[in-house]
N, C-alpha and C positions, 0 to 999 in steps of 0.2 A: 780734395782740399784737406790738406794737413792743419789741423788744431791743437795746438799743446800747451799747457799750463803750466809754467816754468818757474818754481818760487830762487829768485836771485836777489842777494842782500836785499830782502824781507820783502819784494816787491813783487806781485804778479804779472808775468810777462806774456802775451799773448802774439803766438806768430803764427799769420795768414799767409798759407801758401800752398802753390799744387805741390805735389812731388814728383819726381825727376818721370817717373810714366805716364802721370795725368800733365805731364809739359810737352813728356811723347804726343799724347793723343790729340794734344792741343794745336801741334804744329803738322802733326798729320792730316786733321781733318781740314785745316788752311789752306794746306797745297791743294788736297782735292777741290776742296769746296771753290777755291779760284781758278781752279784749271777746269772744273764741269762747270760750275754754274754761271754762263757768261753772262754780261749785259746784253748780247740782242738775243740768246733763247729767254732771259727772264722779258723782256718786253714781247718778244713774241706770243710767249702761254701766259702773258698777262691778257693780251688782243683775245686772243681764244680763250680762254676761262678753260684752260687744258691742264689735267694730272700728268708731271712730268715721271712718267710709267720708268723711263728705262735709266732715268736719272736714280728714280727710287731704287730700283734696282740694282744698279752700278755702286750705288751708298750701302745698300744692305750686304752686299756680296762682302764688302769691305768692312763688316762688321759694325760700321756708323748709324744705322738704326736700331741697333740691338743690343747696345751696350750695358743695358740694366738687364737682359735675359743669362740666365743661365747658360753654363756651354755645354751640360748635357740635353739641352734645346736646341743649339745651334745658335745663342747668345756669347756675347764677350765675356758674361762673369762678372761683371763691374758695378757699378751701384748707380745711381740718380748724380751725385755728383760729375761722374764722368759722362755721363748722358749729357745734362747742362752744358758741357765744357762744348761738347759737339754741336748741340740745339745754336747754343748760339756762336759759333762761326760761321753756322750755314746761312744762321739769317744777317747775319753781319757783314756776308759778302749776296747774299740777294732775299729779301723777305719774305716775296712769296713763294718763290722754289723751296725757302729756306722751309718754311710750317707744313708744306707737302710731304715734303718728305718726311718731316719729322714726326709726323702726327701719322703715318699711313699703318703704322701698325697699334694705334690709340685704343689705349685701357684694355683689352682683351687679355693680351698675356698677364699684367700683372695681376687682370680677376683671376684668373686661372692659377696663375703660380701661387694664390695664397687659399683658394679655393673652388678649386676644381679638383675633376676627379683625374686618376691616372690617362683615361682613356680620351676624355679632352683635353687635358696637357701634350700625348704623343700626338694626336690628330693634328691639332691648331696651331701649337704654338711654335714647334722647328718652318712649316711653310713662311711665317708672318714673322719669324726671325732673319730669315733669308731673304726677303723680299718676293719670295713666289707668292703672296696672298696679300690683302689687304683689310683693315678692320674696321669698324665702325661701332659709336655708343651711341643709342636712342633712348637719351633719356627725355631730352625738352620736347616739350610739349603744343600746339598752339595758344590752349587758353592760359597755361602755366607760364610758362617760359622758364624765370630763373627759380620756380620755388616748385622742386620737385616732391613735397610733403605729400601732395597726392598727384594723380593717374587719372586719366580719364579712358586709358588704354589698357583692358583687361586681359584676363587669362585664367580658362574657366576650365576646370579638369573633366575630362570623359574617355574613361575606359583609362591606358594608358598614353594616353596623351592631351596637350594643353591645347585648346585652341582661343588664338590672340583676334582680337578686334580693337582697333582705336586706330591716331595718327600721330604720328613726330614730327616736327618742323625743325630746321636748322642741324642740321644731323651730317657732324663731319665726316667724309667719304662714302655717303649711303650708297649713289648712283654707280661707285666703281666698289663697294666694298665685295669682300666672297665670304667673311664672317661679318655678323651683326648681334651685339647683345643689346636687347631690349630690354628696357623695366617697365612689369606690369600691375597693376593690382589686382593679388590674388583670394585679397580677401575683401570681401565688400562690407563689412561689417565691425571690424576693426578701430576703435579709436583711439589716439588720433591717427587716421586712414595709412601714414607711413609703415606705421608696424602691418600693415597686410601688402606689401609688395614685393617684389621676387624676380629676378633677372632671370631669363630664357635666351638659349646660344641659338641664332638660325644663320642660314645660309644662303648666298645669292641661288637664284630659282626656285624656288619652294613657293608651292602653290601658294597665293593669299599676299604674297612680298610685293607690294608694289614702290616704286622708287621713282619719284621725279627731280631733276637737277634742276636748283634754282641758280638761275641768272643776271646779270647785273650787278653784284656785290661790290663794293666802294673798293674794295682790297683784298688781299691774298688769294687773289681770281683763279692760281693752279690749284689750288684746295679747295676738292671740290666739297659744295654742300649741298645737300638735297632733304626734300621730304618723302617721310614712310608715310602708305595707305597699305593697313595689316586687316584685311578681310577675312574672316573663316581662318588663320593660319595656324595651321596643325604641325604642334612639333611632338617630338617623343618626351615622355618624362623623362628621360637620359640627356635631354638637353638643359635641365635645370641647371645654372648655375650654384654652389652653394647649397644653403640649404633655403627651407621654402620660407617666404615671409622676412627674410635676414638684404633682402636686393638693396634699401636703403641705408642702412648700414654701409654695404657694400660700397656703393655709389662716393658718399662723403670719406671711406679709405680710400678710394680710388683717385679722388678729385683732390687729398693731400698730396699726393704724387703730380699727378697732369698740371696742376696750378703751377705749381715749383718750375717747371716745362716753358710752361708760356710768360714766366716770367723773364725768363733765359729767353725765349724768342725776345723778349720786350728790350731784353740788354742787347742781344746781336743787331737786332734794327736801330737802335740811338747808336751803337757805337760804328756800324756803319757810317748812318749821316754824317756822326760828326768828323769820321776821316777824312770822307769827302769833302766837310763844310773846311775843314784846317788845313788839306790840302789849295784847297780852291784862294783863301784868306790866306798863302804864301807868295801862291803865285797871280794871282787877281792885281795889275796897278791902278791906281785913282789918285787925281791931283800929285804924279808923280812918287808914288809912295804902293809895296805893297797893301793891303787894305786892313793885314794882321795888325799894322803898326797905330793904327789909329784902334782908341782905346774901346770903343762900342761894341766894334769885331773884336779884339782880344778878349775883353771883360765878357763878354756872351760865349767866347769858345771857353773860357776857365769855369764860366758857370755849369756849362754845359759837361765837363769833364768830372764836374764834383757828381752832378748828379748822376751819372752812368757809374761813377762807381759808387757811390751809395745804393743805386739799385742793386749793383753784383752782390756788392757785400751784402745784402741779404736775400738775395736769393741763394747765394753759396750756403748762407747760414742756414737757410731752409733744407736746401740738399741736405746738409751734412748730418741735421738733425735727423731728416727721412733715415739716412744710411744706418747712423748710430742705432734703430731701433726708437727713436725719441720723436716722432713725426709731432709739429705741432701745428696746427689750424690755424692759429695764430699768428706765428711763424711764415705759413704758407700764405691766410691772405693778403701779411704784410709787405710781402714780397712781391705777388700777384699786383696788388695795387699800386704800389709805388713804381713799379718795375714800368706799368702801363702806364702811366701817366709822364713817365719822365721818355717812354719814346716817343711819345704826343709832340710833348715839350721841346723834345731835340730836335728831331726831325724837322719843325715848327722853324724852329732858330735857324737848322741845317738852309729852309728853303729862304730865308730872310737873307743868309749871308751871299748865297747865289742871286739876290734879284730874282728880276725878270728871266735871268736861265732857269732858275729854281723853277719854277714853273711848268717849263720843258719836258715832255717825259725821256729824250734823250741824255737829260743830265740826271736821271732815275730818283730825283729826289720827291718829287712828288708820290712815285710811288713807294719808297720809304713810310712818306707818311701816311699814305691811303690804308699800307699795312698795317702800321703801329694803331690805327684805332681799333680793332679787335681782340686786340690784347687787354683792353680794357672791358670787351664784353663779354668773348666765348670763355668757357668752362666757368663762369658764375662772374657778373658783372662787378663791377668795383663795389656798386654799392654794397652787394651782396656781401665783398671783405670785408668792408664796414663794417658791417652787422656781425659779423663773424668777432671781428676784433675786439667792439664794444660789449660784445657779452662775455668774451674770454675776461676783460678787464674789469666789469660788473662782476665776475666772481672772482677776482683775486683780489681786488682794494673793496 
């Protein structure tokens, strides 16, 4: 997204737009994302609570997973912006194929790209660029949930190596991941307890990993989630992420990035529905009349169009800022939250303008909206932006 500040007979001009490559990648990832991801494989791995493996794969091959990685990794080279652009066309043509795919290679490389060492960089990051690997972050917790200030999941050094004890709940791709970074508390003595925690890289089958897939979930049923049971688990001191006691820190750079993501999921799902809802409201007749014409239908699809793009508009603003070196919290849980609330909202209208089809999961709006509520709670719940927001604002007025 191009931003430029243009002083014109004395006025500041401000234009919002992709450029002619980020318009490239925008209609590139279209075609695909409409020609893979159809409506009866998205109802199918919705039936099954199934990771669409070889979809991930076919995406990543084609560089649409990887586009904030480096290409001396085997990334596109491109920044958060051009990520966003892809996030949400995939979920704007199916939402939970769309967050599967998008999230399968989640937070790993960028902890790595900003601190890790050479030898976890070459290891991890070209497989999980490619799509040959899958990632996973364990940070929440049971008794925590959204407020990872402390750990109940330690990691106690012996000899040259860490061994981890505790448990993760709600932990995007646990049961298929091959890398997993955990935060642990390394320090038990530490106050307040954030400053002693420390991120550890481990790997599917290592003694002590255990993984159970949870089932049922309201929505985005191909992304899987599961919980860790880390008993006795022995990694090398070579697996430290970073440096020791630095893992929170980490965590809240990490989640400037991811949030900006799922905001982009949150625009690809409203702007979904409401294709379908504008399409449907063209050709839909009642009392002899399409159904666009009567003013309840039009005035709910205008509303509905302001708000998808007020969400974009800042989440693009979020990216841009990520990209520029200017990441703002701020920024990001603005986006986050709005972004969530207004797929709720769409999708919501989407199913009112369909009736009783809407209902249907053959007319996939229901599941639009089963997805969009998630958006509102994984990588830190709305309230949580809140609180982010109000204290950004507490220290600047």
């Amino acid at each position: 997204m191009k931003v430029e500040r243009i002083n014109y007979t004395g006025r500041l001009k401000l234009h919002f737009k992709f450029n002619e490559e980020q318009e490239e990648i925008k209609v590139a990832a279209r075609d695909f994302f409409e020609k893979e991801f159809t409506p009866e494989l998205s109802i199918e791995l919705d039936r099954k609570e199934e990771f669409p493996l070889e979809l991930y794969k076919k995406s990543a091959k084609l560089g649409f997973t990887g586009m904030r990685l480096p290409e001396e990794y085997e990334g596109q080279g491109y920044g958060l912006v051009e990520d966003c652009i892809v996030v949400e066309e995939m979920c704007r043509v199916a939402p939970g194929l769309g967050a599967a795919v998008s999230l399968g290679n989640l937070m790993i490389p960028d902890l790595l790209l900003k601190h890790g060492t050479p030898e976890q960089k070459e290891r991890i990051i070209p497989p999980l660029a490619k799509g040959d690997a899958i990632a996973a972050a364990a940070f929440t917790e049971p008794e925590h949930g959204s407020d990872i200030t402390r750990m109940d999941t330690t990691a106690a050094k012996k000899g040259n190596e860490w061994i981890i004890n505790g448990s993760k709940e709600f932990i995007t791709n646990a049961p298929i991941a091959d890398f997993l970074v955990i935060l642990c508390q390394t320090d038990l003595n530490v106050s307040p307890p954030h400053r002693g925690q420390s991120l550890f890289l481990t790997e599917k089958g290592m003694p002590g990993l255990e993984t159970t897939k949870l089932l049922g979930k309201m929505g985005i049923k191909p992304c899987i989630t599961g919980s860790l049971a880390l008993s006795d688990l022995r990694v090398p001191e070579s697996n430290l992420a970073g440096e020791l006691n630095k893992g929170f820190y980490y965590a809240l750079e990490l989640f400037n990035g991811t949030r900006i993501t799922v905001a982009a999921q949150a625009v690809g799902m409203a702007q979904g529905a409401f294709e379908k809802a504008f399409r449907y409201a063209k050709s839909r007749k009642q009392f002899g009349a399409p159904i666009i014409k009567f003013q309840a239908i039009s005035f709910t699809l205008a509303e509905m169009a302001i708000k998808i793009e007020a969400a974009r508009l800042l989440t693009f603003k979020a990216a841009w800022l990520y990209d520029a070196g200017k990441a703002s919290p701020m920024a990001t849980a603005m986006a986050k939250a709005y972004a969530g609330r207004v797929a709720m909202e769409v999708t919501d209208s989407a199913i009112q303008i369909f009736g009783g089809y809407g209902y249907l999961a053959d007319y996939h709006l229901e599941r639009f909206h089963r997805c969009a509520k998630i958006t509102e709670i994984y990588e830190g719940t709305t309230e949580m932006q809140k609180l982010t927001i109000l204290n950004h604002l507490l220290r600047q007025m």
